[in-house]
VMD Tcl script that builds the backbone (N, CA, C; Angstrom):
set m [mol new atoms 465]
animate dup $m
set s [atomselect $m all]
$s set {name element resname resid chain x y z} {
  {N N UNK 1 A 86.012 162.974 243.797}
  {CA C UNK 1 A 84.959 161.975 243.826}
  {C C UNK 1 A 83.718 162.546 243.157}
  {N N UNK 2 A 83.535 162.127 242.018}
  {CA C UNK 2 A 82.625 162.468 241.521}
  {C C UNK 2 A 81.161 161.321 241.631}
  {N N UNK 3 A 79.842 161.784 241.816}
  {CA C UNK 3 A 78.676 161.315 241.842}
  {C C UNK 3 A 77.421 161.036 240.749}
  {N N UNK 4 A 77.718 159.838 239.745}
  {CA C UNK 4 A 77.125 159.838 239.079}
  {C C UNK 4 A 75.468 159.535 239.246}
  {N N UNK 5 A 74.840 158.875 238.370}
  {CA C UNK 5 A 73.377 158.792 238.028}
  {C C UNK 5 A 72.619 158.076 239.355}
  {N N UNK 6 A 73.501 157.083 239.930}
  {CA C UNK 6 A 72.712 155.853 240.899}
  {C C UNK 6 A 73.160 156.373 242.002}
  {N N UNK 7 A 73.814 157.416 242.071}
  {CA C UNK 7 A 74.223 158.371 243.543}
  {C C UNK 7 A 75.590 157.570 244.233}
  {N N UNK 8 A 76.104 156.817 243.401}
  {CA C UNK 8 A 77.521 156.274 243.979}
  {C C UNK 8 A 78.256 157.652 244.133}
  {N N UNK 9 A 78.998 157.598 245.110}
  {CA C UNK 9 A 80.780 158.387 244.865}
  {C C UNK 9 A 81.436 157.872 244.715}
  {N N UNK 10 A 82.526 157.578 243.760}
  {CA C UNK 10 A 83.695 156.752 243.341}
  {C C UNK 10 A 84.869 157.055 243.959}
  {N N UNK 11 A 85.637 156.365 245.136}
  {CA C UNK 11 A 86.678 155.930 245.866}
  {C C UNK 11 A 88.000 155.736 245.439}
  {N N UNK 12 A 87.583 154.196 244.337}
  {CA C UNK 12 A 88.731 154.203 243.700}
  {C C UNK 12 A 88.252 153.116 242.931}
  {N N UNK 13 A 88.917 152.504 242.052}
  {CA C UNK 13 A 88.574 151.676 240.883}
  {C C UNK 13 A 90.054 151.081 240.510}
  {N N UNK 14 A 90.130 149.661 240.617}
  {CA C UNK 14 A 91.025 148.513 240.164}
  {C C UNK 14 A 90.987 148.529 238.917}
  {N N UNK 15 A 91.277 148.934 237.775}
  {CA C UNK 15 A 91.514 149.267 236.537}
  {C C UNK 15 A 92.493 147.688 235.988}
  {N N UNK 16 A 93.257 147.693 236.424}
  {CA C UNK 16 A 94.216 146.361 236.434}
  {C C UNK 16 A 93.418 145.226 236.517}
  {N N UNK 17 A 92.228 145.042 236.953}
  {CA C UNK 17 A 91.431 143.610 237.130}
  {C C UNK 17 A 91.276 143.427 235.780}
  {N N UNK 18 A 90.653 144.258 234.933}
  {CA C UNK 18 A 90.109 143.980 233.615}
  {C C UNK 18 A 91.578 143.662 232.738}
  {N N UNK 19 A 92.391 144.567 232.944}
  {CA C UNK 19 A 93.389 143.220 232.226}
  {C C UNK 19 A 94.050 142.160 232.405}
  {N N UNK 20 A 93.704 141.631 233.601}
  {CA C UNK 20 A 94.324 140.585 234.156}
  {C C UNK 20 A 93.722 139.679 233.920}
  {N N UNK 21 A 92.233 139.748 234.456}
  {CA C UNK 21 A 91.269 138.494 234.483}
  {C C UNK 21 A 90.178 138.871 233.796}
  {N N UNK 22 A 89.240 137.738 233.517}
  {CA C UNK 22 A 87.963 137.966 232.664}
  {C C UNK 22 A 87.356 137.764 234.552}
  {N N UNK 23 A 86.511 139.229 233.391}
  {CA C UNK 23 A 85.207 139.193 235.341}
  {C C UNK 23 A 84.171 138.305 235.069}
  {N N UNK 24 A 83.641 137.305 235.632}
  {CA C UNK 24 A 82.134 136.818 235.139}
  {C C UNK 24 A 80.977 137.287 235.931}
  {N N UNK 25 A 80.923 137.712 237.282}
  {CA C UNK 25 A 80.356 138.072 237.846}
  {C C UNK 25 A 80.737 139.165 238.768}
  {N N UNK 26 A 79.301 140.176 239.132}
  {CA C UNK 26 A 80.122 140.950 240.130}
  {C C UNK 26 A 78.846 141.574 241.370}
  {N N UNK 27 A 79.568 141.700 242.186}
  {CA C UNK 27 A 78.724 141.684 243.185}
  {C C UNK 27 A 79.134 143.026 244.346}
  {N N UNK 28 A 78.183 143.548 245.077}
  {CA C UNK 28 A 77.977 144.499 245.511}
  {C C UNK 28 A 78.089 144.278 246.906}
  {N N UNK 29 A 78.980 144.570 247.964}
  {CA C UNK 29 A 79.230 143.838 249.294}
  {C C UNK 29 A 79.046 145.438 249.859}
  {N N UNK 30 A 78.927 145.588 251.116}
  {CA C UNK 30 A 79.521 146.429 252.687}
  {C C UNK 30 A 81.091 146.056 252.693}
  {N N UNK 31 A 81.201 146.613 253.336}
  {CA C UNK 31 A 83.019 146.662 254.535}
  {C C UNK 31 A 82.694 147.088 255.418}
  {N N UNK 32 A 83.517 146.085 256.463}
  {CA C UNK 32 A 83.717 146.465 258.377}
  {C C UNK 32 A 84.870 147.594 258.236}
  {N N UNK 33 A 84.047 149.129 258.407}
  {CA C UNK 33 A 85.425 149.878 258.916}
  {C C UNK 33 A 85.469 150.260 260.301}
  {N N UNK 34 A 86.720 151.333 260.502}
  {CA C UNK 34 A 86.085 151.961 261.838}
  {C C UNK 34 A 86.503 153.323 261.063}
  {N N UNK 35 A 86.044 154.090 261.984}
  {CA C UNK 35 A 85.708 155.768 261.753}
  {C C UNK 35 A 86.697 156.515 260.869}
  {N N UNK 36 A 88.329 156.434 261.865}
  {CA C UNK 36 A 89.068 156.829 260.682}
  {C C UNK 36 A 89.565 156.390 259.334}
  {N N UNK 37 A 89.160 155.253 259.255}
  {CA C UNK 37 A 89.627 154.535 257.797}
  {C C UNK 37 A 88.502 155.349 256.830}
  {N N UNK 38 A 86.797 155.395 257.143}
  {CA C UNK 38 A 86.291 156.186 256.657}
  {C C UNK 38 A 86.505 157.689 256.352}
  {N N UNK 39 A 87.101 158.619 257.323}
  {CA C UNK 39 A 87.466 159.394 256.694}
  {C C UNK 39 A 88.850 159.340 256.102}
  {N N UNK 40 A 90.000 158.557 256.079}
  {CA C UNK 40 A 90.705 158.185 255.288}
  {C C UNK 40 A 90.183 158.503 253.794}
  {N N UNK 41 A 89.202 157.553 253.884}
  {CA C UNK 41 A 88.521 156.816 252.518}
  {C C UNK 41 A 87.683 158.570 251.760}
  {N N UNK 42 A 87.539 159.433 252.582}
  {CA C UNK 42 A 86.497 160.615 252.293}
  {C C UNK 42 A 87.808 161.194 251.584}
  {N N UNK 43 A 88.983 161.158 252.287}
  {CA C UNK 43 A 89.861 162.210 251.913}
  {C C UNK 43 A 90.502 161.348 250.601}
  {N N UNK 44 A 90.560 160.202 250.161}
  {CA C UNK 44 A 91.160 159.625 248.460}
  {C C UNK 44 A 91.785 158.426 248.932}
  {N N UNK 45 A 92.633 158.265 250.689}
  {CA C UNK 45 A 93.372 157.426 250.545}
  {C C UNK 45 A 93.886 155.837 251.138}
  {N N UNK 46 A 92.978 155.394 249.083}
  {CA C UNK 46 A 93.174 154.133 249.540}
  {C C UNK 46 A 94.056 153.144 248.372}
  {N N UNK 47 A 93.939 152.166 248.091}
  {CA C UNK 47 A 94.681 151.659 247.275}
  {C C UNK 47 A 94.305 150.145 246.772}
  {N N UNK 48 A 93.579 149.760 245.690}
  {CA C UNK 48 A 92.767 148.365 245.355}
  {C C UNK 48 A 93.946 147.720 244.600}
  {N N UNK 49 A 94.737 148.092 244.475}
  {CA C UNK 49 A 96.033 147.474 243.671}
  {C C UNK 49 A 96.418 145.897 244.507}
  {N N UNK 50 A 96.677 144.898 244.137}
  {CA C UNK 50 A 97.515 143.721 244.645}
  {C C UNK 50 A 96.333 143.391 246.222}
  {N N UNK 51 A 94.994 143.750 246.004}
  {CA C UNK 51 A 94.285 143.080 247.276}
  {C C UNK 51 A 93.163 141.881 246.372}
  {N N UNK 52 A 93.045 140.854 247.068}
  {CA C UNK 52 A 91.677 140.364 246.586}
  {C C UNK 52 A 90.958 139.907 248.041}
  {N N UNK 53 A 89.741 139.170 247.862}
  {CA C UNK 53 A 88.962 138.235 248.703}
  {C C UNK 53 A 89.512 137.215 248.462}
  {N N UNK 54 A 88.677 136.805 250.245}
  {CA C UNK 54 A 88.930 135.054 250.414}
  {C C UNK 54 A 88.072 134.344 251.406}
  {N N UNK 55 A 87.793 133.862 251.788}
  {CA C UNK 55 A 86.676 133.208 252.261}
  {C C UNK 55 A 87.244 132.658 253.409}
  {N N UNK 56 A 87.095 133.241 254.522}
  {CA C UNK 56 A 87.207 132.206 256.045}
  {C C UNK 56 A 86.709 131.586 256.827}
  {N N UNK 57 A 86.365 130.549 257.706}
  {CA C UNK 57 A 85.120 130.417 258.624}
  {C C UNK 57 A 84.015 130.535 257.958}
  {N N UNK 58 A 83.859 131.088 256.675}
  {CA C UNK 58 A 82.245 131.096 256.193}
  {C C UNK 58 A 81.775 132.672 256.410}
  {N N UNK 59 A 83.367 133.284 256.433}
  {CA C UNK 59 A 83.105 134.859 256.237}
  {C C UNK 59 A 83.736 135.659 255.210}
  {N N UNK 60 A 83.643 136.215 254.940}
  {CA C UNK 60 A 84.435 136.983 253.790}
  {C C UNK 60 A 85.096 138.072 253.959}
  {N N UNK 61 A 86.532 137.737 253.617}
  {CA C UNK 61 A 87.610 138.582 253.873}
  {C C UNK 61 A 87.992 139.433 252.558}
  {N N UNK 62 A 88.459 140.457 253.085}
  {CA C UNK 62 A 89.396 141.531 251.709}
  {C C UNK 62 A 90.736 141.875 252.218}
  {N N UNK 63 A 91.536 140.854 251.647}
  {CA C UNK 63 A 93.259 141.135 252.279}
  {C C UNK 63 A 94.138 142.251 251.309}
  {N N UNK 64 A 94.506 143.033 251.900}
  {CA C UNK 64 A 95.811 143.714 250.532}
  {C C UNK 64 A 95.031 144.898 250.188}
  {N N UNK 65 A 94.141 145.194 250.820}
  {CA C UNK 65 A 93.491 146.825 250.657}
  {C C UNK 65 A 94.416 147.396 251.953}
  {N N UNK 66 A 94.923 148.690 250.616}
  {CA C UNK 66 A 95.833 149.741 252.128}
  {C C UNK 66 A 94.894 151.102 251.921}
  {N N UNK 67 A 94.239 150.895 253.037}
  {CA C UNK 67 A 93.905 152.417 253.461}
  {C C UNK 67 A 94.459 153.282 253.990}
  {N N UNK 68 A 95.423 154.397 253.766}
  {CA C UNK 68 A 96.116 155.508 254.082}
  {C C UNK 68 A 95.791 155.714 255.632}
  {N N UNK 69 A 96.671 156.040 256.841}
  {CA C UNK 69 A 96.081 156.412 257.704}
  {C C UNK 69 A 95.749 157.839 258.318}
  {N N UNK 70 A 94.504 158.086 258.861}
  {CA C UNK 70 A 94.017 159.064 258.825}
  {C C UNK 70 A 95.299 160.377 259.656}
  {N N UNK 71 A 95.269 161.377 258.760}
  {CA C UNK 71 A 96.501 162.234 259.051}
  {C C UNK 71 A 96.019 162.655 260.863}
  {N N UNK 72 A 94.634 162.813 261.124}
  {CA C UNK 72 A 94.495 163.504 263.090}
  {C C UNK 72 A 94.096 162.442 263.337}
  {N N UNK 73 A 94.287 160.944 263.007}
  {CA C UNK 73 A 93.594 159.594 263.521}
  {C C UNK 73 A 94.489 159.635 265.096}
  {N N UNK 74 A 95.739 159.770 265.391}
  {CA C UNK 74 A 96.755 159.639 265.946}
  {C C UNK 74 A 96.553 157.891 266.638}
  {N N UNK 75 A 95.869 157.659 267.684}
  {CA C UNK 75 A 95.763 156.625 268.881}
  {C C UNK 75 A 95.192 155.545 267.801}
  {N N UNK 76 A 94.366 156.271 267.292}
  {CA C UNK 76 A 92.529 155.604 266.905}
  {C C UNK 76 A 93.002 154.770 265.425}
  {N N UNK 77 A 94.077 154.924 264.890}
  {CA C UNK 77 A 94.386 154.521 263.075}
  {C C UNK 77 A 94.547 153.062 263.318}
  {N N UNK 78 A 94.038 152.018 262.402}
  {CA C UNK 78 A 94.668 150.820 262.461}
  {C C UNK 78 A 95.555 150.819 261.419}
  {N N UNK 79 A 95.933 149.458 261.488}
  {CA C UNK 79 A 97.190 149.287 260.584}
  {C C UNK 79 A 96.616 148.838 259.078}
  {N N UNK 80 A 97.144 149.755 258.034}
  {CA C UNK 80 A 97.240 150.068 256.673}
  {C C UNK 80 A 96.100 148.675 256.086}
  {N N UNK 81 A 97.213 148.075 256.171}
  {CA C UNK 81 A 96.928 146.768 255.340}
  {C C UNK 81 A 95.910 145.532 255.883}
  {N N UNK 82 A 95.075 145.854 256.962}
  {CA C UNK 82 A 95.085 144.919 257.714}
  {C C UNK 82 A 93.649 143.964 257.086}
  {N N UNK 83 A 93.541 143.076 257.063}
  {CA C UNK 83 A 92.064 142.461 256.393}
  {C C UNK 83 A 90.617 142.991 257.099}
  {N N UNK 84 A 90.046 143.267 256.193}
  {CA C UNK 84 A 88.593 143.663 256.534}
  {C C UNK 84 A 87.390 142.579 256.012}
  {N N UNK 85 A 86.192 142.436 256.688}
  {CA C UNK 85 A 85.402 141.846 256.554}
  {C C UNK 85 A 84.328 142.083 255.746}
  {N N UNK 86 A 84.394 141.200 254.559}
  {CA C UNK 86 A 83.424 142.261 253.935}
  {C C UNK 86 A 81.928 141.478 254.052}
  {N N UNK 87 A 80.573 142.481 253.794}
  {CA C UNK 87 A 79.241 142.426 254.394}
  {C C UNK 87 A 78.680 141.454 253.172}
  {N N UNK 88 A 78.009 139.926 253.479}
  {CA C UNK 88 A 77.437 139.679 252.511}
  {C C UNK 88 A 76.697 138.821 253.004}
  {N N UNK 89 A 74.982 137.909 252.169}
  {CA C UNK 89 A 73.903 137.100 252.592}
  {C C UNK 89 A 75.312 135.834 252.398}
  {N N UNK 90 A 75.113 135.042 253.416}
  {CA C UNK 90 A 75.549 133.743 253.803}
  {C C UNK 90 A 75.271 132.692 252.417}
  {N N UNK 91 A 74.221 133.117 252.213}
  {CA C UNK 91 A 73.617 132.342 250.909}
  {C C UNK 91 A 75.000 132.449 249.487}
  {N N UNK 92 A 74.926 133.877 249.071}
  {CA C UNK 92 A 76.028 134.328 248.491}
  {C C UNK 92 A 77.426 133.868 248.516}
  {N N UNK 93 A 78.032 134.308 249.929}
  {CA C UNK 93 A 79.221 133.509 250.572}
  {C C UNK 93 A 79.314 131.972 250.093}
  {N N UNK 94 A 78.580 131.080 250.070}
  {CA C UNK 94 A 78.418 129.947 250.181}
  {C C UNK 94 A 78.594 129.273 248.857}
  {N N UNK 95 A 77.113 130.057 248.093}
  {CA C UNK 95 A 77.612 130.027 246.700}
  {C C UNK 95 A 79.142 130.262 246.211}
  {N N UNK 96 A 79.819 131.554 246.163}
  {CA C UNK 96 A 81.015 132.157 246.052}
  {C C UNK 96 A 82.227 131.250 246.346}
  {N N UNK 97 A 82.125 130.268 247.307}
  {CA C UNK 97 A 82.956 129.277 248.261}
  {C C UNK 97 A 83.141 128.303 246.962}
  {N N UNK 98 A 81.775 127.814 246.914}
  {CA C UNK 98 A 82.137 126.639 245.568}
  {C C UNK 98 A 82.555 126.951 244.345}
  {N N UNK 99 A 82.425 128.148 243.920}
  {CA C UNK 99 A 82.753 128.168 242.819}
  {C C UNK 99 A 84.198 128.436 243.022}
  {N N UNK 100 A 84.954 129.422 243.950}
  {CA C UNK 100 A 86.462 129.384 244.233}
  {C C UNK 100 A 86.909 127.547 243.958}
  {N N UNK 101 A 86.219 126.873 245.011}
  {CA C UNK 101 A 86.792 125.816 245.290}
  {C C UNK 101 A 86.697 124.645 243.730}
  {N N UNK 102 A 85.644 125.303 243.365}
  {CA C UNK 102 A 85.621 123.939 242.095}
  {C C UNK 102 A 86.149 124.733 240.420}
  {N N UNK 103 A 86.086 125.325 240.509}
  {CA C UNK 103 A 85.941 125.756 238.981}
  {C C UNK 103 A 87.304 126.809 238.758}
  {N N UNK 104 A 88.385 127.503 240.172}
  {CA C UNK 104 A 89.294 128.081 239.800}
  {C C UNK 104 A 89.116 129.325 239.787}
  {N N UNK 105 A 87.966 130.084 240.366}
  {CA C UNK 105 A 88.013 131.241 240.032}
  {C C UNK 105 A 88.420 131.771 241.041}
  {N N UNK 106 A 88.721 133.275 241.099}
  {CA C UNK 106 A 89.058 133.891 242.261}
  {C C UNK 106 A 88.626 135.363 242.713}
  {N N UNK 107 A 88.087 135.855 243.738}
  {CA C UNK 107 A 87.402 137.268 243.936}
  {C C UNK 107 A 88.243 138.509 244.237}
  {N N UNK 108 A 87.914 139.624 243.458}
  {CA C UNK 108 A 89.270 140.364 243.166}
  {C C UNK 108 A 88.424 141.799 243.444}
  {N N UNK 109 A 88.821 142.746 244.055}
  {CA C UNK 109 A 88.185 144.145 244.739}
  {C C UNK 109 A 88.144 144.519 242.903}
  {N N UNK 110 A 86.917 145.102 242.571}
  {CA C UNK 110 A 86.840 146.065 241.408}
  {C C UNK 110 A 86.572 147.479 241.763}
  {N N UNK 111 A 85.854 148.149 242.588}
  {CA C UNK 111 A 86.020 149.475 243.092}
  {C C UNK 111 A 85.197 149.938 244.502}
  {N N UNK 112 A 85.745 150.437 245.180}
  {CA C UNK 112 A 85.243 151.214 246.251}
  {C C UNK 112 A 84.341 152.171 246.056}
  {N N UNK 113 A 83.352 152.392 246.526}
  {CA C UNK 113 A 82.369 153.990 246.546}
  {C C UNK 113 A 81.528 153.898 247.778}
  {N N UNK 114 A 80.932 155.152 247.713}
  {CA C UNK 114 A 79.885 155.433 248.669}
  {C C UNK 114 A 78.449 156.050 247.983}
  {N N UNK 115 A 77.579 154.823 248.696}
  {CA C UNK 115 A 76.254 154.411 248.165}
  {C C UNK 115 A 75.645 155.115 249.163}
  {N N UNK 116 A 75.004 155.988 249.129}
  {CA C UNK 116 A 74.328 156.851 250.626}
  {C C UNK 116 A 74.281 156.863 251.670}
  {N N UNK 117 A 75.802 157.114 251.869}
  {CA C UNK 117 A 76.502 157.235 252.920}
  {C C UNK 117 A 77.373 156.467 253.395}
  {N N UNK 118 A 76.922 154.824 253.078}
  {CA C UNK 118 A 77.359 153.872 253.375}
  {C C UNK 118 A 79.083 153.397 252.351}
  {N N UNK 119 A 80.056 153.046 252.716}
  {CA C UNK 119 A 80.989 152.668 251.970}
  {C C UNK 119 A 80.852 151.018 251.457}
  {N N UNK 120 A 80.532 150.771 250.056}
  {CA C UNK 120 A 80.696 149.468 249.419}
  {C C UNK 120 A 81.883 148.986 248.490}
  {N N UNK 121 A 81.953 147.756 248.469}
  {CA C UNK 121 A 82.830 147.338 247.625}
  {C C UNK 121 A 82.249 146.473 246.345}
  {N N UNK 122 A 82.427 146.714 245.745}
  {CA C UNK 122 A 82.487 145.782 244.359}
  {C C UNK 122 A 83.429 144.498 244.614}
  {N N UNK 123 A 83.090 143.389 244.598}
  {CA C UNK 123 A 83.984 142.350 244.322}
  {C C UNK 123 A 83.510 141.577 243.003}
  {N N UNK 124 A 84.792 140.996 242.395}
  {CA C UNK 124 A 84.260 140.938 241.055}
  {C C UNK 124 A 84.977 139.105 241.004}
  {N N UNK 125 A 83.900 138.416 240.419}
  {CA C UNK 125 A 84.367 136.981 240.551}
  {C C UNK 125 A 85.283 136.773 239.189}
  {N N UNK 126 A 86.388 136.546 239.334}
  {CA C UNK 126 A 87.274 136.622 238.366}
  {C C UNK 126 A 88.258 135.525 238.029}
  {N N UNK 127 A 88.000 134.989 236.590}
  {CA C UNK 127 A 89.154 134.047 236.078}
  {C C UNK 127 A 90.380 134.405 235.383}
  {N N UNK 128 A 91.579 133.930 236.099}
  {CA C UNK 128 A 92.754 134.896 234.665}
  {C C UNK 128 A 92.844 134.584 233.595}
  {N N UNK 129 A 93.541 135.653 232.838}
  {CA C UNK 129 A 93.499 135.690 231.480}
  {C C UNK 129 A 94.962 135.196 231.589}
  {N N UNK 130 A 95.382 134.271 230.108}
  {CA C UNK 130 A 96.485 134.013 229.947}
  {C C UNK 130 A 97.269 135.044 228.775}
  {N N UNK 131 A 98.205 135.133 228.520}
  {CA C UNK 131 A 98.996 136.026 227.481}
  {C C UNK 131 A 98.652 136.063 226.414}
  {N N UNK 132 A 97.932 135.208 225.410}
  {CA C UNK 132 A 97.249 135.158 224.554}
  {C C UNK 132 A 96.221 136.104 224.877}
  {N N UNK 133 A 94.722 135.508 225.502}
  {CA C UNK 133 A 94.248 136.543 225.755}
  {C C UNK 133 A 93.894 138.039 226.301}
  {N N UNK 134 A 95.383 138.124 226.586}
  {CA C UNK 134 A 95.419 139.585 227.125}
  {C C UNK 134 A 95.854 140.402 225.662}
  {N N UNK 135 A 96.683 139.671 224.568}
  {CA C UNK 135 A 97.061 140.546 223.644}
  {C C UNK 135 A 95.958 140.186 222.488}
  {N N UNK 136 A 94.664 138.929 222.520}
  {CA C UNK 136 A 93.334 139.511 222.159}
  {C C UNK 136 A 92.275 140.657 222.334}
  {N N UNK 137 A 92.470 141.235 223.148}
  {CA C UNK 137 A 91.890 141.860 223.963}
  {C C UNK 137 A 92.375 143.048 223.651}
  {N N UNK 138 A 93.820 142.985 223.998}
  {CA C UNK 138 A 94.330 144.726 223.348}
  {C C UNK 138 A 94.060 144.894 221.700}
  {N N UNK 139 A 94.147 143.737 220.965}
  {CA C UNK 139 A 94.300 143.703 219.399}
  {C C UNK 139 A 92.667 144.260 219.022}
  {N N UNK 140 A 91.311 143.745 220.269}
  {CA C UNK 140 A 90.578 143.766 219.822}
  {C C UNK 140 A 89.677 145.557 220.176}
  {N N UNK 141 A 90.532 146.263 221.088}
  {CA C UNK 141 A 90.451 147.426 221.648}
  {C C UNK 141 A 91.188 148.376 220.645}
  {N N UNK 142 A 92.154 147.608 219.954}
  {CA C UNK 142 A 92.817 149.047 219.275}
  {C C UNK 142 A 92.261 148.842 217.660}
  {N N UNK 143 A 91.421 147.682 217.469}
  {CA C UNK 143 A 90.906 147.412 216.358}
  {C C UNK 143 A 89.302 148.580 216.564}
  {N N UNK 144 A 88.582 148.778 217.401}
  {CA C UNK 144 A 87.454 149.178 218.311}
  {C C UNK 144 A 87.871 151.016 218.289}
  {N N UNK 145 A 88.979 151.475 218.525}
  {CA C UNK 145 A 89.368 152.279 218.487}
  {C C UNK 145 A 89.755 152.866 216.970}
  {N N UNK 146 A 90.398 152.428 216.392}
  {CA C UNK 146 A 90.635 152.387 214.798}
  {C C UNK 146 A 88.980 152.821 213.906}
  {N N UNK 147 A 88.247 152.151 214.269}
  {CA C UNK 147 A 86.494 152.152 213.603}
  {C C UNK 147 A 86.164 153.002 214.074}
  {N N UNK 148 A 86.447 153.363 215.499}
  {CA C UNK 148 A 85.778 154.927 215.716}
  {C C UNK 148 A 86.636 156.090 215.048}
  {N N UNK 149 A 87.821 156.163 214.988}
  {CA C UNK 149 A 88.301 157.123 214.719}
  {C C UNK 149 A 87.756 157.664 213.046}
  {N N UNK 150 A 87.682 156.094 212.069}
  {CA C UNK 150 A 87.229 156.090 211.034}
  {C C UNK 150 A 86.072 157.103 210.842}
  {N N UNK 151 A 85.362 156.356 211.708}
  {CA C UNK 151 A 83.860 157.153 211.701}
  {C C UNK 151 A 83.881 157.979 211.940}
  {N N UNK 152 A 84.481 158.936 212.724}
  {CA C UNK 152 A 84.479 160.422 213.124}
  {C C UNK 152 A 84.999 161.138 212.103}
  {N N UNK 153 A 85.857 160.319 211.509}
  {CA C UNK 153 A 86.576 161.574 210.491}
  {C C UNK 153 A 85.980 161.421 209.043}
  {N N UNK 154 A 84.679 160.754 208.792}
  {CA C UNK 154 A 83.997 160.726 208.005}
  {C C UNK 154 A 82.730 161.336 207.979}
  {N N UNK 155 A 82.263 161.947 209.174}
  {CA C UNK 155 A 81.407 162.640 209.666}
  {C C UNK 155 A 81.682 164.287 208.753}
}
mol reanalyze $m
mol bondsrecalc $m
mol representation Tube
mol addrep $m
């Protein structure tokens, strides 16, 4: 876990969102843990693969995050997979609600860290990409890649 400029520690990072879906927005939440999932989370093991948000009651859920359970948790570990609540202004939530509900989009974990002390999540408001634009996207990355290489070896 390395600690860059804004004092995050990086957890873990959904790498797979960006080719799946276009992000349009992204937003900075809390998570309800308890103790050992945090140190779970200190020691690497967690997993943003196949989880997103969803909106319940007018609260906000994160289903499909597996947090490893803590190896001396023994009594105290909950179960892996289980949904957590994630921390956000009602205002936000609310907003977030309509746009799921009208326009198709959907909220997808982009990365875990720890913001001074505290553990946050990134949720990232996200529309999918269809097959076309996923092989725009690579065409337009290895085109991006190609110009740099140019340039370097003209240096």
């Amino acid at each position: 876990m390395a600690e860059n400029k804004c004092g995050k520690k990086m957890i873990a990072v959904n790498r797979e969102v960006r080719h799946e879906y276009f992000v349009i927005e992204a937003l900075e939440t809390g998570i309800e843990l308890v103790g050992t999932e945090v140190k779970s989370l200190r020691a690497g093991g967690v997993n943003l693969k196949d989880s997103w948000a969803d909106i319940d009651d007018g609260e906000l859920i994160a289903k499909g995050i597996h947090i490893s359970p803590y190896e001396q948790g023994n009594i105290f570990n909950k179960d892996p997979r289980r949904p957590r609540r994630l921390l956000a202004h009602k205002a936000e939530i609310r907003r977030l609600g309509q746009q799921i509900k009208l326009q198709g989009y959907t909220l997808v974990p982009l990365s875990l860290y720890f913001k001074k002390g505290r553990v946050k999540l990134e949720l990232g408001l996200c529309k999918g990409k269809k097959l076309y634009d996923k092989r725009a996207s690579a065409a337009a990355r290895d085109a991006r890649r190609d110009i740099d290489r140019a340039l370097k070896t003209q240096r």
